[in-house]
C-alpha positions in Angstrom: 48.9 112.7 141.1 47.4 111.6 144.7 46.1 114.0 146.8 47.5 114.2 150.4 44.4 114.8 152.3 45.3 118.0 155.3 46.1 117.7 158.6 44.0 119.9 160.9 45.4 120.0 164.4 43.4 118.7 167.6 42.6 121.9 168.9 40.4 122.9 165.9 38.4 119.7 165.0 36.4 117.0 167.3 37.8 114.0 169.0 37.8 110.9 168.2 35.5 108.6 169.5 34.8 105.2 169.9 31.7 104.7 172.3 29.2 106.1 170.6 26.3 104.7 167.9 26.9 107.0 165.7 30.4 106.5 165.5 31.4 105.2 162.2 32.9 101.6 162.5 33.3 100.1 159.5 34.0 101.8 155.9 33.5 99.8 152.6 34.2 101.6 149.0 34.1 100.5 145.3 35.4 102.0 142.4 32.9 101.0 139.5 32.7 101.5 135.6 30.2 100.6 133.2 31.0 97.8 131.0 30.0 99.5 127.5 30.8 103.2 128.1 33.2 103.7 130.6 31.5 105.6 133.2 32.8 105.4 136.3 32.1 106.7 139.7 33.0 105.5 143.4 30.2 104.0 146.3 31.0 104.6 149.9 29.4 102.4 152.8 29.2 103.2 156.2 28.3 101.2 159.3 27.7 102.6 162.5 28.0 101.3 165.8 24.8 101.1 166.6 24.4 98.9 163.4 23.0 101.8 160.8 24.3 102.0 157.2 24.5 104.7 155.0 25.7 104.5 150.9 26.7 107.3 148.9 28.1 107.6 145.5 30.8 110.4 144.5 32.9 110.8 141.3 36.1 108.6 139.9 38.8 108.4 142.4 42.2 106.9 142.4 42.8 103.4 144.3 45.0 105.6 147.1 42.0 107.5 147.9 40.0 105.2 149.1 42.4 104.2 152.0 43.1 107.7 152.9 39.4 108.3 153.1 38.8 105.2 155.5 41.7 106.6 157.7 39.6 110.0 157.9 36.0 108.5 159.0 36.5 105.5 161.5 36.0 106.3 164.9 34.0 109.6 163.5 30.4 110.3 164.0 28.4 110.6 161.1 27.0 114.2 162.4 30.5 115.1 162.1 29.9 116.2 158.4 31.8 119.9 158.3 35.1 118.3 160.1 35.3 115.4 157.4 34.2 117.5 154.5 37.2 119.5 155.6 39.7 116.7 156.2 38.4 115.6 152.1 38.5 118.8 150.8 41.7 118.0 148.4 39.6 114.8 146.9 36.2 116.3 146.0 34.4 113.1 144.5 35.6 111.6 147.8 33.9 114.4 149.8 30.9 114.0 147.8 30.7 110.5 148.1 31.3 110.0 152.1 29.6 112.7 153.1 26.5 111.7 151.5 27.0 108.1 152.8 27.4 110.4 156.4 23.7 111.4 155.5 22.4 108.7 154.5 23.0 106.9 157.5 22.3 110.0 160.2 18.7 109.7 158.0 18.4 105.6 158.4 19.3 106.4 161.8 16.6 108.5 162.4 14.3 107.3 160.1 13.5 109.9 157.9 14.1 110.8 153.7 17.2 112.5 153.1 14.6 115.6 152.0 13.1 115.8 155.2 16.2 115.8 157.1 17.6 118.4 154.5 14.2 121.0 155.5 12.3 119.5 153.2 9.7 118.9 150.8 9.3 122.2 149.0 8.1 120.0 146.4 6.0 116.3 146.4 7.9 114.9 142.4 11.7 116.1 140.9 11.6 117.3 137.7 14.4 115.2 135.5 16.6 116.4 132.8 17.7 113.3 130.6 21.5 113.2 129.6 21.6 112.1 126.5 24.8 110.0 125.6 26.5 110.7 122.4 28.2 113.1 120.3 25.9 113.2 117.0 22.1 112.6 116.2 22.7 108.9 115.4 24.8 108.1 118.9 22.1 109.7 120.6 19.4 108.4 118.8 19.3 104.9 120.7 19.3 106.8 124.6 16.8 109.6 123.5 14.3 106.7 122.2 15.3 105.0 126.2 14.7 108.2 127.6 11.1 108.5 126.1 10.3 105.3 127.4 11.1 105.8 130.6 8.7 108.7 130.6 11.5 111.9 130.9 10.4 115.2 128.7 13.3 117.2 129.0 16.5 116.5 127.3 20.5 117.2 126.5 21.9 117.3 123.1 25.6 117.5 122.3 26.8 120.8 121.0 28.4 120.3 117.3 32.4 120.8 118.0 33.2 124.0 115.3 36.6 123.3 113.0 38.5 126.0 112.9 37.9 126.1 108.9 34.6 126.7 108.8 32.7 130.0 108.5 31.1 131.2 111.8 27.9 131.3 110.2 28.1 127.8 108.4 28.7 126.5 112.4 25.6 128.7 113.4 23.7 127.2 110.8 24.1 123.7 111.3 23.4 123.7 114.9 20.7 125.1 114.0 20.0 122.5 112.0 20.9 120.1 114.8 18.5 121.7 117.0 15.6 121.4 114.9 16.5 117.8 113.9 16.5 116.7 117.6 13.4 118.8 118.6 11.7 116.6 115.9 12.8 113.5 116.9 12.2 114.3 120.9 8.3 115.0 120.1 6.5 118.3 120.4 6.4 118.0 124.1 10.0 117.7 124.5 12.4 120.3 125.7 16.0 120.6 125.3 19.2 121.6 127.1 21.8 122.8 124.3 25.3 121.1 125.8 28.3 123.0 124.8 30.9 121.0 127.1 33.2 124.0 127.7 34.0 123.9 124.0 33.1 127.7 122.7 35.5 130.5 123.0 33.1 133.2 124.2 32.7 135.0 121.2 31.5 131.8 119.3 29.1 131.3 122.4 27.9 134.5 121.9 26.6 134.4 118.8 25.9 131.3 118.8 23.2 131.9 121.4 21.9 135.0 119.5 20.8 132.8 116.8 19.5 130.0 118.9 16.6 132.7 121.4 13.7 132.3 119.0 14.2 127.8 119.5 13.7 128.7 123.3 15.8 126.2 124.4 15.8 125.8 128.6 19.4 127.2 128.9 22.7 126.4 126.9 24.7 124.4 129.2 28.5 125.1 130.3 29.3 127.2 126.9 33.3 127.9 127.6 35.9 126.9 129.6 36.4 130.7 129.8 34.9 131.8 133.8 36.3 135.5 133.9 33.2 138.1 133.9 34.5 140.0 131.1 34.5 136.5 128.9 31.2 135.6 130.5 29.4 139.0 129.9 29.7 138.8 126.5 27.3 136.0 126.3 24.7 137.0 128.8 24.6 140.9 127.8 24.5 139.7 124.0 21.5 137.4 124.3 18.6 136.2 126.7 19.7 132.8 126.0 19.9 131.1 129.9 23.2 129.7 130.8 24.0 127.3 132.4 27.7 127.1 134.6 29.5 125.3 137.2 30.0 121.8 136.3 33.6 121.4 137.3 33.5 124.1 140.7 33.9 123.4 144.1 34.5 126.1 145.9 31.3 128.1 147.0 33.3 131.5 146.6 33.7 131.4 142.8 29.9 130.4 142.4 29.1 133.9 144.3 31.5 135.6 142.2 29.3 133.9 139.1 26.0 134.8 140.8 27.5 138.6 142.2 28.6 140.3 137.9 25.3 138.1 136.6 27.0 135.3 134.7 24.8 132.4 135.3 21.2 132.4 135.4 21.3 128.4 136.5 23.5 127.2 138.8 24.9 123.3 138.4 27.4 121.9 140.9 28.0 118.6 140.0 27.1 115.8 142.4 30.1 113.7 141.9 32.4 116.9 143.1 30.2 118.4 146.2 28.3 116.9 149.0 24.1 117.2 148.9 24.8 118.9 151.9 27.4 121.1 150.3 25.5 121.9 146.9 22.4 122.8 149.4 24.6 126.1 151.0 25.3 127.1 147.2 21.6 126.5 146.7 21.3 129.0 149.3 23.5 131.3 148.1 21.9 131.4 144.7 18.4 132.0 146.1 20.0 135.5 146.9 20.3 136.3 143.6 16.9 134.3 142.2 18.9 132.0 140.4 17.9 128.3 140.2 19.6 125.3 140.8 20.0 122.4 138.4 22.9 120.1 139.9 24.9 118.6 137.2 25.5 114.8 136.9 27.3 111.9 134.7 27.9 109.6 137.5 25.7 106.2 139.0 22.1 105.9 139.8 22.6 105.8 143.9 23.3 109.9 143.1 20.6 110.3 140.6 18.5 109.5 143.4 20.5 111.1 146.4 19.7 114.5 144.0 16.2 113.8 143.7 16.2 114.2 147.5 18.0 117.0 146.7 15.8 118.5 144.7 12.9 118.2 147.2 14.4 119.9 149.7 15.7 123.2 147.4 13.0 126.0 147.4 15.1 127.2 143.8 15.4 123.8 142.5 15.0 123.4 138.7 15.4 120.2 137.3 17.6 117.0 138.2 20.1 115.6 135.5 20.0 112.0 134.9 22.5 109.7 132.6 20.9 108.1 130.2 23.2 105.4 128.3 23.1 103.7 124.9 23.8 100.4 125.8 21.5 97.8 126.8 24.4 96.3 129.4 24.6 100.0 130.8 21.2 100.0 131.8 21.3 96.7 132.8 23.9 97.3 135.5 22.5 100.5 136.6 19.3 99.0 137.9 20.7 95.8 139.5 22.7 98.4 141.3 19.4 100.0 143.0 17.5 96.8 142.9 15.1 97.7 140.3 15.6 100.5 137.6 14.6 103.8 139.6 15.7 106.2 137.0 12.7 106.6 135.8 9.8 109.8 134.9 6.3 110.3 134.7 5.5 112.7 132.1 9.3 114.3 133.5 8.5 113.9 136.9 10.0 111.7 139.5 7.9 110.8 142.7 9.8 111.2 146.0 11.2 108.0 148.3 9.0 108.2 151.4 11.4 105.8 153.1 14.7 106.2 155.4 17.1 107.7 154.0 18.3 107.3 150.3 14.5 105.0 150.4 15.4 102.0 148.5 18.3 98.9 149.0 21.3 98.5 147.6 22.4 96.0 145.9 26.4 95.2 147.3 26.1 92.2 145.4 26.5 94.4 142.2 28.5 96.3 143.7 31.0 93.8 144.1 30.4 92.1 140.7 31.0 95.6 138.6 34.0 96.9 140.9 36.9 97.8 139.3 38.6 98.0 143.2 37.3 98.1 147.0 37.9 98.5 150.2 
């Protein structure tokens, strides 16, 4: 169901405003999904007066959004970045995606890296965390090999799904099994994220990372759907086994809750639901509690690098999640989109964009040809 965006009255948000070169006058948007496996995420261009541009890439969004969200920014300055995350705030993948194109622009504008402008570097390379696509060892074998070549060392691997007929110990055992498989196939200088895809009931999780401490896994990602303390204590005072929460939260409140009874010990927003800007004052809330910050992310490569700016700019930044896909098409469209595949690693490490903004063009051409909509 569409999302009516809120109305916030005159008297509490800035004017309108035509005259001046940071006011937004033009507003371009694409809805785009990969040919082989279906990802899909939305780009958002803005042009400012002055002539500036600014991209940013958010999360899937329906058709009707992307009309409402033009209504929102013309005649807006792109400084204006609270008042429209506000006016967004019932479309979060359209937040993410034109407030980042709000930054991205302000940066060209100015020319400087989105890190700088953000208070960065704390860092001079991102360190990447390869999201493996698949469900089993063989559907993942095909990415992990891409992933290697493309120089990343850290790694995802899909969670077994447990049957309800099998013996909680049999499931133990043959992730287990899993876990060493994959180790052994990622090389002795890989490491691995354990993703659980909010598919444990928190006992399972619980016991499930028990057995898994001694493989010393980085963290085991998003183990239950289940977010109340009590379900999430269970895990954490059970085990030393880092977890890994937040995926699918917005709202800056229930993170602190998270951070405030111990549940997480990393943080991951998801850059398809929340602004850099946004995931930066979580960031900041979770420094509080010595947490780290490892943004979550299965959308486009025009946010794989907006978080790598990210990143930079994070004192308690972690690591940086890129998709990896199987198919060669996949790839294929992902760097025409950047003009040159920049999802890339050396030895796990991504170098920093010393230019304007995101630091690199993009390519509308692709942008048009693998649309599924615009505006």
């Amino acid at each position: 169901m569409r999302r009516k965006i809120p109305e916030i009255a005159g008297a509490f948000g800035p004017p309108q405003t035509t005259s001046h070169p940071l006011a937004i006058a033009a507003f371009r948007a694409w809805r785009l999904r990969e040919p082989v496996s279906g990802r899909r995420y939305t780009v958002v261009k803005l042009q400012s007066q002055s002539g500036d541009i600014g991209y940013g890439e958010g999360g899937p969004v329906l058709a009707g959004n992307l009309a409402d969200a033009k209504t929102a920014v013309l005649g807006r300055r792109a400084s204006e970045s609270e008042f429209i995350r506000r006016r967004l705030a019932g479309i979060p993948s359209m937040e993410a995606a034109v407030g980042n194109a709000m930054l991205d622009l302000l940066c060209r504008s100015k020319k400087l890296p989105i890190y700088q402008y953000l208070g960065g570097p704390t860092r001079f390379k991102a360190r990447l965390l390869a999201q493996l696509e698949g469900t089993d060892d063989v559907s993942t074998a095909a990415p992990l090999e891409r992933a290697r070549r493309q120089g990343f060392r850290a790694f995802t691997m899909p969670v077994l799904q447990r049957d309800g007929m099998i013996r909680l110990q049999a499931y133990v055992d043959a992730v287990r099994q899993r876990v060493a498989g994959m180790r052994a196939k990622g090389g002795a200088d890989a490491e691995w994220v354990l993703d659980c895809a909010a598919g444990l009931t928190p006992g399972d999780a619980a016991t499930l990372a028990k057995a898994l401490e001694r493989d010393h896994l980085i963290w085991m990602d998003e183990p239950t759907s289940v977010l109340t303390t009590d379900g999430l204590a269970k895990i954490t005072e059970e085990s030393v086994m880092p977890i890994g929460l937040g995926r699918n939260i917005t709202d800056i409140a229930t993170f602190q809750n998270l951070l405030r009874f111990g549940s997480v010990n990393v943080l991951r927003p998801s850059l398809g639901l929340n602004s850099l800007t946004k995931i930066k004052r979580m960031a900041a809330v979770a420094e509080t509690y010595y947490v780290a910050v490892a943004p979550y992310h299965s959308g486009g490569p025009i946010g794989t690098l907006a978080g790598i700016h990210l990143a930079a700019a994070l004192p308690n930044s972690f690591i940086q999640e890129v998709p990896v896909p199987a198919a060669d098409r996949d790839a294929a469209m992902r760097a025409e989109l950047t003009s040159g595949n920049r999802e890339v690693a050396d030895k796990g490490f991504a170098a920093l964009l010393n230019q304007p903004g995101l630091g690199f063009e993009v390519n509308e051409k692709a942008l048009e040809n693998f649309s599924e909509e615009r505006v």
